[in-house]
C-alpha positions in Angstrom: 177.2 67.8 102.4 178.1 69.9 99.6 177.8 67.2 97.1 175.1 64.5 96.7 177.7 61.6 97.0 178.5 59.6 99.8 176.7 58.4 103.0 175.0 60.1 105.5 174.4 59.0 109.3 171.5 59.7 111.5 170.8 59.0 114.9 166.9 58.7 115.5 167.0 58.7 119.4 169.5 55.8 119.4 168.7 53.9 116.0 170.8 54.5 113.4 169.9 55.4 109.7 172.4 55.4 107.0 171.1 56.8 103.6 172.8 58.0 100.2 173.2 62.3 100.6 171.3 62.5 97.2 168.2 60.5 98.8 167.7 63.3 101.3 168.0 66.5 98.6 165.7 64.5 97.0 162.9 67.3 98.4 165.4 70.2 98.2 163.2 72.8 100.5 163.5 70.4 103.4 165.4 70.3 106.7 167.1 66.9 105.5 168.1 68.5 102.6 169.7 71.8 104.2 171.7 69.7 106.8 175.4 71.0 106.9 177.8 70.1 109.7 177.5 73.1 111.4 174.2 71.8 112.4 173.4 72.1 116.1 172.4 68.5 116.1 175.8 67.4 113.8 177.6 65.2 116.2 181.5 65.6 115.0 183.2 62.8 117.1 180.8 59.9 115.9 179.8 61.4 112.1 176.2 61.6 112.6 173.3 63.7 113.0 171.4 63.4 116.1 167.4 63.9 116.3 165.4 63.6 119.4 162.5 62.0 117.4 160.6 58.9 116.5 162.7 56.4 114.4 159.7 54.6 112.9 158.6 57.5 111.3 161.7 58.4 110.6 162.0 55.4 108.3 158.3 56.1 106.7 160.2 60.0 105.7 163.0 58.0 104.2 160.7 55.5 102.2 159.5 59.1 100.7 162.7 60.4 99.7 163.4 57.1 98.4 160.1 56.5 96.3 158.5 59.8 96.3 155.2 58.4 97.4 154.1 58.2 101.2 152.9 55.1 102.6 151.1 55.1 106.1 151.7 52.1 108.3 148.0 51.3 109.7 149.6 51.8 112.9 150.6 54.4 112.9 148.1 57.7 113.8 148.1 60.1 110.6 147.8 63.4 112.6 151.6 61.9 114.5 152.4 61.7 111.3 151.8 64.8 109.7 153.7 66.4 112.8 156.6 64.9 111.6 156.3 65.9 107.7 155.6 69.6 109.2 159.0 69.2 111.9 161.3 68.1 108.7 159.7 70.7 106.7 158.2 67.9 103.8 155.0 69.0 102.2 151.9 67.0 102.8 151.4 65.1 99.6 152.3 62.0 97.5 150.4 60.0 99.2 149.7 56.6 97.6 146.3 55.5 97.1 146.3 52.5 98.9 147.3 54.7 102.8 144.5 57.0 101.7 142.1 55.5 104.4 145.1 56.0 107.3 146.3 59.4 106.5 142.9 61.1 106.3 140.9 59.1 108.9 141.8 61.2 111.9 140.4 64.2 110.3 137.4 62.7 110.4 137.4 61.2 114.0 138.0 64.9 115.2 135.5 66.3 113.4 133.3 63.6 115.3 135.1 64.5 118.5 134.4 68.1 118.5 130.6 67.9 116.9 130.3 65.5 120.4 132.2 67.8 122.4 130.3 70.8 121.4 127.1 69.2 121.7 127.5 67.9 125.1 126.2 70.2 128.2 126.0 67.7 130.5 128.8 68.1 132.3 128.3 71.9 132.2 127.9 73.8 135.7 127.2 76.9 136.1 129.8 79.3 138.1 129.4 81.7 141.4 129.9 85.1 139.7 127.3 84.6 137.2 124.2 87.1 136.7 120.5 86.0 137.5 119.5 85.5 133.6 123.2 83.0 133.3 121.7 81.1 136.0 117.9 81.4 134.7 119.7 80.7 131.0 121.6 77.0 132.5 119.0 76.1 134.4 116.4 75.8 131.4 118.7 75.0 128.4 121.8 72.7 130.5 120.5 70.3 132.5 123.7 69.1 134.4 124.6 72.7 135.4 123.1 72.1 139.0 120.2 70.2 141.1 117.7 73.0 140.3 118.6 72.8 136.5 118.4 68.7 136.6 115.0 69.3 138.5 113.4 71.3 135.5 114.7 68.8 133.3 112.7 66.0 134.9 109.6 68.6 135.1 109.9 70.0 131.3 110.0 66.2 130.4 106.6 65.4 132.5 105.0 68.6 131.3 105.9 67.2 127.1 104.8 63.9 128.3 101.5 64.9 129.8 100.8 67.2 127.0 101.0 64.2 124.1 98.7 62.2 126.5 96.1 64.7 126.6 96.3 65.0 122.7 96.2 61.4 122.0 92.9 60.8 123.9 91.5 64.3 123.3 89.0 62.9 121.0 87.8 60.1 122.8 83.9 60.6 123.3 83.5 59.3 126.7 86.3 62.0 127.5 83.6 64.8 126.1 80.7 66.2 126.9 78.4 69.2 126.4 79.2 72.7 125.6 80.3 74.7 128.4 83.3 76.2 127.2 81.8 78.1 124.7 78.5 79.7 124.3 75.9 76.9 124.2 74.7 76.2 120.6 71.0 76.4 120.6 70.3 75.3 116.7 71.2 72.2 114.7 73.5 72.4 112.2 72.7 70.6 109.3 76.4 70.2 108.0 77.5 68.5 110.9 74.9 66.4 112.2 73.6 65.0 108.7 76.8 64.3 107.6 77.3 61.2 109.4 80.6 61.9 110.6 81.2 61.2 113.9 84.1 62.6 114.6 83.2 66.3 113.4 80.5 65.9 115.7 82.8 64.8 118.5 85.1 67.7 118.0 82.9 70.8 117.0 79.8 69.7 119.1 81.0 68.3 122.5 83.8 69.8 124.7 86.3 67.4 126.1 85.7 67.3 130.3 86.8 70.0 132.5 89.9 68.2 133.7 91.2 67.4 130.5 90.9 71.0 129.2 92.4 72.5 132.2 95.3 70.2 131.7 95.9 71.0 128.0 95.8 75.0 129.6 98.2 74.5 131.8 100.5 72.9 129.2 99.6 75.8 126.9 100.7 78.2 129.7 103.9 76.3 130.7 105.3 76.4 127.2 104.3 79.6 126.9 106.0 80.3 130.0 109.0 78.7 129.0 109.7 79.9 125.7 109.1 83.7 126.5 111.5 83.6 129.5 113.7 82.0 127.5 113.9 84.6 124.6 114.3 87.3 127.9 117.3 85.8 129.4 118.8 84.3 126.5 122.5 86.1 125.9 121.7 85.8 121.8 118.7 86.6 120.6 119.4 85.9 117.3 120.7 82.7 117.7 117.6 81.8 119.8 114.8 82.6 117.5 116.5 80.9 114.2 117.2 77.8 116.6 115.0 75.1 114.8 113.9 73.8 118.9 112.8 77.4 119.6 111.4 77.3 116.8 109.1 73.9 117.4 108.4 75.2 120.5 107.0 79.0 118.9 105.1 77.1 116.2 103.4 74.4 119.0 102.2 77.5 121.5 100.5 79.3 118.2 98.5 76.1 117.0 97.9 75.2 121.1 97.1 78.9 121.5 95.0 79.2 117.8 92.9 75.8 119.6 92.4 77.6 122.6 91.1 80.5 121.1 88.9 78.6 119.1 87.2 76.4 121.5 85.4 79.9 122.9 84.0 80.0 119.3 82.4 76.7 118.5 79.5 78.1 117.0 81.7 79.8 114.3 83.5 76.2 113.7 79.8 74.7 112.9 78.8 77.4 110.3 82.0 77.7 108.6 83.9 75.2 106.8 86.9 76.9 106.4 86.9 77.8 110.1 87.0 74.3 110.7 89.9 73.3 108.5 91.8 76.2 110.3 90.9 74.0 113.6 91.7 70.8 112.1 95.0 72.3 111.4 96.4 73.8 114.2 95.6 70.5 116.1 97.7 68.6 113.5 100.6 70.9 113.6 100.5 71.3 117.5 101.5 67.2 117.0 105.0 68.8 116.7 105.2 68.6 120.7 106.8 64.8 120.3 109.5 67.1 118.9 110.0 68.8 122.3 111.4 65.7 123.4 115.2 66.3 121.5 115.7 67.6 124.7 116.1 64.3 126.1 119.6 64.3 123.7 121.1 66.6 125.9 121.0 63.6 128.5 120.7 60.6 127.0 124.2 60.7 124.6 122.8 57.7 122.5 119.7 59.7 121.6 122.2 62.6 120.8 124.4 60.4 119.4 121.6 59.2 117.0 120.5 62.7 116.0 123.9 63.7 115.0 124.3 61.0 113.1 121.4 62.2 111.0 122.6 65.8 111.1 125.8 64.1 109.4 124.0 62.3 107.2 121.7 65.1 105.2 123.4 64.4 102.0 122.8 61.0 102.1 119.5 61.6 103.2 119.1 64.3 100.1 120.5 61.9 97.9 118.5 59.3 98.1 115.5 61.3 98.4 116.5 62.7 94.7 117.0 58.9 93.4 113.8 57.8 94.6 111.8 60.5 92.7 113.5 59.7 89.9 112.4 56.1 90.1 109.2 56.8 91.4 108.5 59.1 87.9 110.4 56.0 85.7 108.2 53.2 87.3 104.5 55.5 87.6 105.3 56.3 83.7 105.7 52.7 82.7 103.5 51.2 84.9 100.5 54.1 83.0 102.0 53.0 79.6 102.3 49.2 80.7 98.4 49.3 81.6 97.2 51.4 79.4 94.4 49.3 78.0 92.9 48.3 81.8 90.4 51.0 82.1 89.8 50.4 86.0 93.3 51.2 87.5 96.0 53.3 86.4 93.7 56.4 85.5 96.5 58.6 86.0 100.0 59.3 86.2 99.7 60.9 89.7 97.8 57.7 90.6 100.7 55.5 89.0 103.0 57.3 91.2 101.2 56.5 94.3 101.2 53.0 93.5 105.2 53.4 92.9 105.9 54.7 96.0 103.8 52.0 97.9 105.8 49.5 95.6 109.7 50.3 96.0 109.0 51.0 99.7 107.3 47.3 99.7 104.3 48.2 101.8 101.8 47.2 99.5 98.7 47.7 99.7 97.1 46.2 97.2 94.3 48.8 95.9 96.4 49.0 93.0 98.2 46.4 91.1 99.0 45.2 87.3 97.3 43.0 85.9 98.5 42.5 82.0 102.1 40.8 81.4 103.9 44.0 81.0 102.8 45.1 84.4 104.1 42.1 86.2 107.4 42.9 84.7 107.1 46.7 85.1 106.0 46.1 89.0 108.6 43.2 89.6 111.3 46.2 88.2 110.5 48.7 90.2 110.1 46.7 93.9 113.5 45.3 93.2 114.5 48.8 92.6 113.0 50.2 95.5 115.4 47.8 97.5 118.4 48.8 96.1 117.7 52.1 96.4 117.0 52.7 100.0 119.6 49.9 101.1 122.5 51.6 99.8 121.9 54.8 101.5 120.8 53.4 104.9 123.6 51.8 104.7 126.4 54.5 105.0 123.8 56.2 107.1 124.3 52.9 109.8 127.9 54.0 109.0 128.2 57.3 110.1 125.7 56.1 113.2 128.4 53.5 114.1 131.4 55.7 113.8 129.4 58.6 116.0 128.8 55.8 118.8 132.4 54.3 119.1 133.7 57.6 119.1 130.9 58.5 121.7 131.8 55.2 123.9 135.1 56.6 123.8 135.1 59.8 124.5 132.6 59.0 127.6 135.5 56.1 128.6 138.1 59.0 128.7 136.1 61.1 131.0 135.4 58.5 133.6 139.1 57.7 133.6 140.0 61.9 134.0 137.0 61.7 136.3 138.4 58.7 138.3 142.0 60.0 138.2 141.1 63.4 140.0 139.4 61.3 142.8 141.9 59.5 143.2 144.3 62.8 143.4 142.2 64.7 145.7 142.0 61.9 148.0 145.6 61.9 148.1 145.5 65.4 148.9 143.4 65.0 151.8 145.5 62.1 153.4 148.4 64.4 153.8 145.8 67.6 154.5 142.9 66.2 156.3 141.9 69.5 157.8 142.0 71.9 154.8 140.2 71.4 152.2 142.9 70.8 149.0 141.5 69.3 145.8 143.8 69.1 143.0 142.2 72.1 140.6 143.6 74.5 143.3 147.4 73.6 141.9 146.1 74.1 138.3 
């Protein structure tokens, strides 16, 4: 082919191609294009080069020499494809807008694949030559690494559960009673008992019964437990202590611990309001236990599925948390403006942008509303606003949820089928073996 006319043969494992010599030095630094008859795969007798390869995308190489775009049958996968480009040495690019969708979608089903892959344990067992803190290490972070590992699972899960129980009803006053934890307080204290709040005085006066505060100790001492052997026996310490469920679980044994320490000091909590906001906190930031329960995601794959999802989905999630400030500022300012001569609502523009927020999220409350034409139009704006604006994100967010669990479904399809395959193999084995015991991984 030392010219570019003529005809040119091709044999694409039996189908034959027949294109003009200048159509294939079309791309000049490709293997089409450097083809000469001494070529190994140059068949003399019949004219034609031979190719041990697939003739449909054969033909999609030649509609690129002939057009100079690249058009992906739907078909056809895009990572087969781009085997091909790389095996006749054509570039990746060209690629016409409408095959866009076919030629890059398989990058993103792997990337699903191997953020599934990597976050799936469950099938993780631990091996015989492994030290005592590997085996300490799967049994309390991969539950489907053994019985004993499974078994800690089930009681970790109790332990979280028991623990949200015991906070829920921890302020219930037929589950106090007196003092007896910490020194018994002999004075009144006017702060608390004239205020007429009756749930300071359930908290700071009254203990809650003995069985309910040895319970919430007991919790306190199993997480403790927990997360300090875990940082012992953990291979990277690093790694542990910046991982954000290590890090739930350091933050919710401080505020348990902080409450624990402070129910021996009651008498400080009635005398000083600031002691008792440092109370009031740690019990709302020990709340953070319902956390503990992501755990759950290394079982359950539609629970991990789901949190992935939302791992995948921060930029949406960022995004629309930027456009909905910026709408809650544009409605809160005309809303102010819009009801600027009703002296009873609207006072301020940190008011306004309450009533914003209640109003594009449609919940409504109704302590605030317009009440001059202007406001009507202003409020009417901004709920129809709020809808757009948290549909449209939610949206791709449902998305990148659906794509997560059909890739899931698969994925869990393929292992059953492995799974079912190796059964089948083994038992195979065993027919011909029946005394010895074969199983197929012993021939890998």
């Amino acid at each position: 082919m030392e010219s570019n006319v003529g005809r040119v043969k091709f044999n694409i494992r039996g189908r034959t191609f027949e294109t003009l010599v200048s159509t294939i030095k079309s791309i000049s630094d490709s293997k089409l294009a450097n083809l000469t008859p001494d070529h190994t795969s140059y068949d003399t007798e019949k004219q034609e080069y031979f190719f041990d390869r697939d003739p449909e995308l054969f033909n999609v190489i030649l509609n690129l020499l002939v057009s100079g775009n690249l058009h992906v049958p739907k078909h056809i996968c895009g990572a087969l494809l781009r085997e091909e480009l790389s095996f006749w040495e054509i570039k990746n690019g060209n690629v016409k807008e409408c095959c866009w969708r076919q030629y890059f979608q398989h990058e993103d089903d792997m990337a699903i694949l191997t953020d599934l892959i990597q976050n799936d344990d469950t099938k993780e067992s631990a091996s015989d030559d492994e030290s005592l803190k590997e085996r300490i290490w799967h049994v309390l972070n991969h539950p489907g690494s053994s019985k004993l590992a499974k078994t800690w699972y089930c009681l970790y899960l109790c332990v979280v559960g028991v623990s949200i129980l015991i906070f829920c009803i921890w302020n219930i006053q037929d589950l106090r009673t007196d003092l007896y934890v910490s020194e018994f307080i002999t004075h009144h204290y006017p702060d608390i008992h004239l205020s007429g709040n009756d749930k300071l005085t359930t908290l700071i006066l009254t203990d809650p019964v003995p069985v309910l505060f040895a319970l919430e100790t007991g919790c306190l001492l199993f997480f403790m437990t927990e997360w300090s052997v875990g940082l012992i026996v953990c291979p990277k310490k690093k790694d542990y202590l910046t991982s954000w469920t290590h890090i739930v679980s350091f933050v919710l044994v401080f505020a348990m611990l902080m409450n624990f320490i402070m129910e021996f000091f009651k008498s400080i909590l009635a005398e000083n309001e600031v002691a008792r906001w440092l109370y009031f906190l740690c019990k709302a930031i020990s709340m953070v236990r319902l956390l503990l329960f992501v755990r759950v995601a290394r079982r359950f794959s539609a629970l991990r599925v789901l949190l992935l999802a939302i791992k995948h989905s921060l930029l949406e999630l960022l995004l629309m948390a930027i456009t909905f400030c910026i709408g809650m500022l544009f409605f809160a300012t005309l809303i102010y403006y819009a009801e600027i001569t009703n002296s009873d609502s609207f006072s301020s523009i940190f008011i306004s942008m309450w009533w914003a927020i209640i109003t594009m999220t449609t919940v409504g409350y109704g302590d605030l509303y317009p009440t001059s034409i202007a406001g009507y139009v202003v409020g009417v704006l901004c709920a129809l606003s709020g809808l757009l604006l948290l549909a449209m994100p939610v949206a791709i967010i449902a998305s990148n949820f659906s794509e997560y669990y059909s890739q899931n479904s698969f994925h869990q399809r393929y292992q059953r089928l492995q799974e079912k395959n190796i059964r089948r193999e083994n038992d195979e084995l065993n027919k011909i073996h029946p005394k010895e015991d074969i199983k197929v991984e012993d021939f890998k």
